[in-house]
DOLO-539261 format. One record per residue (C-alpha): x, y, z. Coordinates in pm, 1 decimal, m for minus. Each point is the difference from the previous one (the first is absolute). Layout:
N
<node x="X" y="Y" z="Z"/>
...
***
This chain:
263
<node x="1421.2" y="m615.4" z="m302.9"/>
<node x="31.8" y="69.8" z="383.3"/>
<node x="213.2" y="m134.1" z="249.6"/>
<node x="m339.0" y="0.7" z="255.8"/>
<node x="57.1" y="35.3" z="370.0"/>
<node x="293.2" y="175.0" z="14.8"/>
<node x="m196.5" y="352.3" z="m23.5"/>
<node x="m345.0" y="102.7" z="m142.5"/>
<node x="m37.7" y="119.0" z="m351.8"/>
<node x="m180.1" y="276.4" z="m197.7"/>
<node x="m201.9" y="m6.7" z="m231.6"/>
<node x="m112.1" y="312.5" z="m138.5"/>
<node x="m374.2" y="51.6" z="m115.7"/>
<node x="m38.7" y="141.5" z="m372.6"/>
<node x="m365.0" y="36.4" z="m122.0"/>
<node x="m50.1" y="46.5" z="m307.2"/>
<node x="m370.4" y="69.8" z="4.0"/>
<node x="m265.7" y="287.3" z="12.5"/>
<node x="m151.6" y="m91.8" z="354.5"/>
<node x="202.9" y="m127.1" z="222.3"/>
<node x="m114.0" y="117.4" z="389.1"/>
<node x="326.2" y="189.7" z="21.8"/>
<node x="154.7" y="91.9" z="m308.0"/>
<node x="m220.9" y="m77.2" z="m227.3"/>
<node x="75.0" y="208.1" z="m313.6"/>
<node x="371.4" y="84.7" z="121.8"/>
<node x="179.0" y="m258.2" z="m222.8"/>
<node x="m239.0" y="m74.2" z="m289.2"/>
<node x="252.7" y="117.9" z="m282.8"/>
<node x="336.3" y="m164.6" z="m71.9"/>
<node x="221.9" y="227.7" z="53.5"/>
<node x="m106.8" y="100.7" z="351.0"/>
<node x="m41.3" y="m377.5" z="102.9"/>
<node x="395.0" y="m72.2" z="m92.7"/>
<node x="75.6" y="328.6" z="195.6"/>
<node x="m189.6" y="m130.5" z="265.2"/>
<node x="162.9" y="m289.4" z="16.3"/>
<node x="310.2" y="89.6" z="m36.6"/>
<node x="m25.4" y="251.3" z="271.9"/>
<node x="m130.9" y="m291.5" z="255.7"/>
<node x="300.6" y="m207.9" z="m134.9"/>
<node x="221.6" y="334.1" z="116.2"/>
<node x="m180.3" y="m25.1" z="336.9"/>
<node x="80.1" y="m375.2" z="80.5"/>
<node x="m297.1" y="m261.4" z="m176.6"/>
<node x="135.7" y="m340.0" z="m45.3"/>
<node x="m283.4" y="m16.8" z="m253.5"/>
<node x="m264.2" y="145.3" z="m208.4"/>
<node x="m379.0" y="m140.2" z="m8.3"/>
<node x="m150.4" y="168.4" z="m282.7"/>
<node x="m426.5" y="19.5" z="m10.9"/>
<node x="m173.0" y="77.2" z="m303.0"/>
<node x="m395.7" y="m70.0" z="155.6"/>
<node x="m58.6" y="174.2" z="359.4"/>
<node x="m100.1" y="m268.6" z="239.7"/>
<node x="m148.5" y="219.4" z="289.6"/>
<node x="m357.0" y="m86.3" z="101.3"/>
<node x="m268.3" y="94.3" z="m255.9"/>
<node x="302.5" y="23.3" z="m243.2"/>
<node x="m111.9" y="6.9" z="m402.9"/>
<node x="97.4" y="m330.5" z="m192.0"/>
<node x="257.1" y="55.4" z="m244.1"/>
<node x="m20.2" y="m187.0" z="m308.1"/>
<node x="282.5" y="m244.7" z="m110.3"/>
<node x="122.0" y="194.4" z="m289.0"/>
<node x="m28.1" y="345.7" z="162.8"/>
<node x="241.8" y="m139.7" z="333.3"/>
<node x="182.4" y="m112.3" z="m272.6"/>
<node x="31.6" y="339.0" z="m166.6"/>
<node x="58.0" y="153.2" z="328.5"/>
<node x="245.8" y="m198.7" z="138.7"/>
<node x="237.4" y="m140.1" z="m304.1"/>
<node x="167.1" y="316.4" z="m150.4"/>
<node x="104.5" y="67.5" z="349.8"/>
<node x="156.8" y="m338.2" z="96.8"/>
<node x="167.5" y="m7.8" z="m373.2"/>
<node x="157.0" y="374.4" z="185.0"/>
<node x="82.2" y="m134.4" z="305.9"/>
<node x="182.9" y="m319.1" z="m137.7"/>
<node x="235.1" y="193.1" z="m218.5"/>
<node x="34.5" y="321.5" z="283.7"/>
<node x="57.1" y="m181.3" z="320.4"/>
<node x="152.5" y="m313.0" z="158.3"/>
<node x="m221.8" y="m91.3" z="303.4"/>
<node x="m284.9" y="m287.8" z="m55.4"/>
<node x="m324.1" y="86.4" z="m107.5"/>
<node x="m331.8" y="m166.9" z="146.9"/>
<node x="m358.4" y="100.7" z="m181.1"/>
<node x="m293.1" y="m9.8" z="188.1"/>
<node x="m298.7" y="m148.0" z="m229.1"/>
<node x="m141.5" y="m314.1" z="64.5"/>
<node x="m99.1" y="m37.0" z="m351.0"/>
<node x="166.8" y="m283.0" z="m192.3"/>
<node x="52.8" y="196.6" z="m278.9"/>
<node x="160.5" y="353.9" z="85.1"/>
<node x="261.4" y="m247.1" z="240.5"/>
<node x="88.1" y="m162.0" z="m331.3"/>
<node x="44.8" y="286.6" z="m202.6"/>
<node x="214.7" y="141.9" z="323.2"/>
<node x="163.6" y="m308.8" z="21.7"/>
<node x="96.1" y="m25.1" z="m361.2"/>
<node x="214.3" y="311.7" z="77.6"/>
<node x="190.5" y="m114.6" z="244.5"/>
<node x="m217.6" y="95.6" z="323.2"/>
<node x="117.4" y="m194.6" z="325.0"/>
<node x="m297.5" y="m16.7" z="229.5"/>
<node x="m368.0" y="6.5" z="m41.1"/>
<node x="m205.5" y="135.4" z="244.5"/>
<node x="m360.9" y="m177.3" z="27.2"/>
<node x="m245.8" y="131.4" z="268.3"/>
<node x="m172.3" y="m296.0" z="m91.8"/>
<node x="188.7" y="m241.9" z="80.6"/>
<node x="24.9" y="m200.6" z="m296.4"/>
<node x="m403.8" y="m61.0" z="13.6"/>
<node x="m131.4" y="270.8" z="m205.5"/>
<node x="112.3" y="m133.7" z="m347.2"/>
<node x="44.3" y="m373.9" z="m14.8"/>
<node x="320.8" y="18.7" z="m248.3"/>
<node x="218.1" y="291.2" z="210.3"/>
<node x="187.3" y="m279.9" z="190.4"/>
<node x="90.3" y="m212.5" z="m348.3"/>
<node x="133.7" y="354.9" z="m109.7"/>
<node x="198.1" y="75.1" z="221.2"/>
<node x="163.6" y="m337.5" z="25.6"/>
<node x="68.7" y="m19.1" z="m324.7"/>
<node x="204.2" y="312.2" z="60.7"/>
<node x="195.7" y="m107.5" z="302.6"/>
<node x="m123.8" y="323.4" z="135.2"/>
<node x="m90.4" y="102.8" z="379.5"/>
<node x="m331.8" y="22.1" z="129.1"/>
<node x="m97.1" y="198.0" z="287.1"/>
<node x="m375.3" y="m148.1" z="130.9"/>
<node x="m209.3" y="207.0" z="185.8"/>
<node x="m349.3" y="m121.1" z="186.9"/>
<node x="m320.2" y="164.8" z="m114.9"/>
<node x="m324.0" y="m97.6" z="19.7"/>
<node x="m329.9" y="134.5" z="m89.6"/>
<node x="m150.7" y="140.1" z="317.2"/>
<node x="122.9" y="m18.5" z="343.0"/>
<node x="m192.0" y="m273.9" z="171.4"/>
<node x="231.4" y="m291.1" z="107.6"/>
<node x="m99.8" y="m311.0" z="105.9"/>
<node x="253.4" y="m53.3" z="259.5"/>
<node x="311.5" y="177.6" z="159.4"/>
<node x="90.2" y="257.2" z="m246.9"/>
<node x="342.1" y="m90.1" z="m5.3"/>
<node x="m26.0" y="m349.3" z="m21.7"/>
<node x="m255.1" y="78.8" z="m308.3"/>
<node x="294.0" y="193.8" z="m177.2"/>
<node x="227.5" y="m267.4" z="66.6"/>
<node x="m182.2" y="m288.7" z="m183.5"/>
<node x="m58.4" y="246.8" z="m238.2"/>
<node x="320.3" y="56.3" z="m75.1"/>
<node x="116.4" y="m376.9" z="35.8"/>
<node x="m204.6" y="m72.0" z="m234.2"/>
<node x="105.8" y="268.8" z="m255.5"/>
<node x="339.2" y="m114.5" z="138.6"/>
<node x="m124.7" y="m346.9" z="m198.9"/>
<node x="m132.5" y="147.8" z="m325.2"/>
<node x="364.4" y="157.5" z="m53.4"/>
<node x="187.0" y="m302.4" z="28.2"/>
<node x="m212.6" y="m195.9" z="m188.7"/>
<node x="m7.7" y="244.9" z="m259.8"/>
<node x="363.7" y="m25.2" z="m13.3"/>
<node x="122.1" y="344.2" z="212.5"/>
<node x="298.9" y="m108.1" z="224.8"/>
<node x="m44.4" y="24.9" z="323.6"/>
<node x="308.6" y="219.3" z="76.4"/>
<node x="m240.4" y="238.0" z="m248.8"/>
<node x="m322.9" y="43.7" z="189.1"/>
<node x="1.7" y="255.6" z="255.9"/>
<node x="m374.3" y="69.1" z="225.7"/>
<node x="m130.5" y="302.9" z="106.3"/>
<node x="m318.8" y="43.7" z="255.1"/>
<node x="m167.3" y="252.4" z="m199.4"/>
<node x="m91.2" y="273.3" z="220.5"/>
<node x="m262.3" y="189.9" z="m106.0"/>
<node x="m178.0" y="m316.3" z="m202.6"/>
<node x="m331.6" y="m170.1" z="92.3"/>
<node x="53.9" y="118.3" z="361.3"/>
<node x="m132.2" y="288.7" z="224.1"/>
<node x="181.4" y="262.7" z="191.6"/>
<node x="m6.9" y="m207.3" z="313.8"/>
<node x="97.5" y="m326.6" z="m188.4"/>
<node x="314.6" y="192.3" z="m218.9"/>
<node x="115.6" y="98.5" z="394.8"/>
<node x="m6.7" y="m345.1" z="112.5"/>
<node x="161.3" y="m175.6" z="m318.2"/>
<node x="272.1" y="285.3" z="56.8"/>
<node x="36.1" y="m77.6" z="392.1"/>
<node x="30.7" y="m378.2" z="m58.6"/>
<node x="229.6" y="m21.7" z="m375.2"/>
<node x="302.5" y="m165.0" z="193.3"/>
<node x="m241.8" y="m299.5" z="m20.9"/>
<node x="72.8" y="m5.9" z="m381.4"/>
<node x="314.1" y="m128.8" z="98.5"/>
<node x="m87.4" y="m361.0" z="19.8"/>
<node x="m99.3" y="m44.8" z="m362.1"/>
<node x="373.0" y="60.4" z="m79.3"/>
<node x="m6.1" y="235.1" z="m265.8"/>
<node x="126.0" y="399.5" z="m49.9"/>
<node x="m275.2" y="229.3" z="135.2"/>
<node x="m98.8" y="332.8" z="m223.4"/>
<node x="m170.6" y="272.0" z="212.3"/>
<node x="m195.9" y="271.7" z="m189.4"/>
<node x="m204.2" y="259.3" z="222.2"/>
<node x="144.4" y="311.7" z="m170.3"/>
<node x="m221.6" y="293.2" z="63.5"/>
<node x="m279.6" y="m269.0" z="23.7"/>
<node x="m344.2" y="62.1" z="158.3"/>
<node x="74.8" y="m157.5" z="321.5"/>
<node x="251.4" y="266.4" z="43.4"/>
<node x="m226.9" y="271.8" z="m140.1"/>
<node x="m253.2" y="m141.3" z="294.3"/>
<node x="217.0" y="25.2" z="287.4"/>
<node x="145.4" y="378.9" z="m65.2"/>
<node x="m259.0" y="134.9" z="m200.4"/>
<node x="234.8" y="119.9" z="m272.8"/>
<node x="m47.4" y="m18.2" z="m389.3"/>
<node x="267.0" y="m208.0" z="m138.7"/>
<node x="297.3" y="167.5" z="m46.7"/>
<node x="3.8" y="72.0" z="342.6"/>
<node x="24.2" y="m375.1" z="83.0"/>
<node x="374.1" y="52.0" z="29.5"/>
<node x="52.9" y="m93.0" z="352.3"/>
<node x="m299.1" y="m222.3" z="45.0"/>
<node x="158.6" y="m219.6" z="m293.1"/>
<node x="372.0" y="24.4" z="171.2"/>
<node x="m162.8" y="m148.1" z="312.4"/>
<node x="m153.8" y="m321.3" z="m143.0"/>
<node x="339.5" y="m52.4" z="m207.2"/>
<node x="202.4" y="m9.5" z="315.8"/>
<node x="m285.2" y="m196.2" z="170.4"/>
<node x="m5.6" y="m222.6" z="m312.3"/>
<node x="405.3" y="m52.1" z="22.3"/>
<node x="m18.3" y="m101.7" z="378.6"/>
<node x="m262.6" y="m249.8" z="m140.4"/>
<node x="193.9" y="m154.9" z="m250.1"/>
<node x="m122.1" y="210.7" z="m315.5"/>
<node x="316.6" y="m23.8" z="m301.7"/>
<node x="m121.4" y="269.4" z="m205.8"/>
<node x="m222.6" y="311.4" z="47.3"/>
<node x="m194.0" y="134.5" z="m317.3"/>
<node x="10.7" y="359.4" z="40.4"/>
<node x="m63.3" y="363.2" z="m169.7"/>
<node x="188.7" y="157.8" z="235.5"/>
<node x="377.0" y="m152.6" z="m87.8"/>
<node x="264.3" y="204.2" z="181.6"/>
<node x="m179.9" y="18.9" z="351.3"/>
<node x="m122.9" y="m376.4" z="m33.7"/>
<node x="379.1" y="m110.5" z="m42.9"/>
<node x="121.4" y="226.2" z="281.9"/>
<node x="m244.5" y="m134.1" z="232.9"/>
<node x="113.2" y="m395.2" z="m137.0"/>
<node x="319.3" y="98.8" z="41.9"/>
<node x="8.7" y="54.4" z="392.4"/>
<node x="m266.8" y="m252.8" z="80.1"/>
<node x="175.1" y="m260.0" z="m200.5"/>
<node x="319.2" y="88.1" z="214.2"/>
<node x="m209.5" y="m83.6" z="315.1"/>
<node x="m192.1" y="m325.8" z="m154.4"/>
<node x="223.0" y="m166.4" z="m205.1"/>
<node x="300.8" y="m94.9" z="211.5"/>
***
């Protein structure tokens, strides 16, 4: 699907839900979702990552057939209405099925393939990506944070291939704003290039996140610039895509430091 290292890719946030922290409510019928993403398509993204259940902390759960209802009618619109990849975020067997039944190219699971026991068989069995993110419940670690997400993530790294996902499929992603405090989210972001050595494509998603929010005291949609900064942090640390709301001044800001990082 991408050619990594060569430059850093887009992928455009599209939430399909009532509550999300920043634009929860903006995108919740079909029609304004395919606009949406058609308009971040316009703007640059490599890829859409659609979310039908906000994941923010103290988020409500979202029943299977409700993300379902949420999230179907508008990948069955995006498949026929544009010609960029589609990831959905869910880490519910299930609603990746029913996404992956029509055609969906990614799945997204902030999970890491631990949350439901049969999402790895799934999306083997689809010759899909997988893009596995650390989470935990809590933020106490029992050693060096980093070192923590790493075995982690190895050992998510395990479940996929196991399960039948290719490795050339599976790409990891730190999760920022996951079972970690403000202090811990700035450290994870300081040391990522560590990532490196586990050999795999790194996803970075801090979009208009609370650690941002922390630092400038902003609400989010004025996380513009404090997002651009950790995506050309994250690029000069080795980071292959950035998961953003904010396409067009993401990719702009990729654009020149990919010019000075990737020689």
């Amino acid at each position: 699907m991408f050619d990594y290292g060569k430059r850093t890719y887009i992928m455009g946030i599209l939430n399909v839900t009532p509550d999300s922290f920043s634009d929860g409510g903006d995108f919740e019928n079909v029609e304004a979702a395919v606009e949406h993403a058609k308009e971040m398509i316009n703007e640059g993204a490599d890829i859409i990552d659609l979310g039908g259940e906000s994941t923010r902390p103290g988020h409500n759960y979202v029943d299977i057939k409700e993300e379902i209802r949420r999230t179907v009618p508008v990948v069955k619109r995006l498949k026929e209405e544009i010609d960029i990849p589609i990831s959905v975020d869910t880490y519910k067997s299930e609603v990746a099925e029913e996404a992956l039944k029509l055609g969906v190219e990614m799945i997204n699971d902030i999970w890491g393939l631990r949350k439901d026991n049969n999402m790895a068989k799934v999306i083997g069995k689809y010759n899909a990506k997988v893009c596995i993110m650390h989470n935990q419940e809590g933020t106490e670690y029992s050693k060096d944070i980093m070192e923590s997400i790493k075995d982690f993530l190895r050992e998510s790294i395990s479940i996929a291939i196991e399960a039948g996902i290719k490795k050339e499929n599976i790409v990891l992603d730190p999760g920022i704003g996951f079972g970690k405090t403000f202090e811990q989210n700035l450290e994870v972001l300081d040391r990522l290039s560590e990532l490196q050595e586990l050999g795999y494509p790194i996803l970075l998603g801090t979009s208009r996140k609370s650690v941002i929010g922390n630092v400038l005291n902003v609400e989010p949609k004025k996380r513009i610039e404090g997002t651009i900064a950790t995506t050309v942090l994250g690029i000069k640390s080795g980071v292959d895509i950035v998961r953003v709301h904010d396409v067009a001044q993401n990719l702009n800001a990729a654009k020149m430091a990919d010019a000075i990082c990737r020689k």
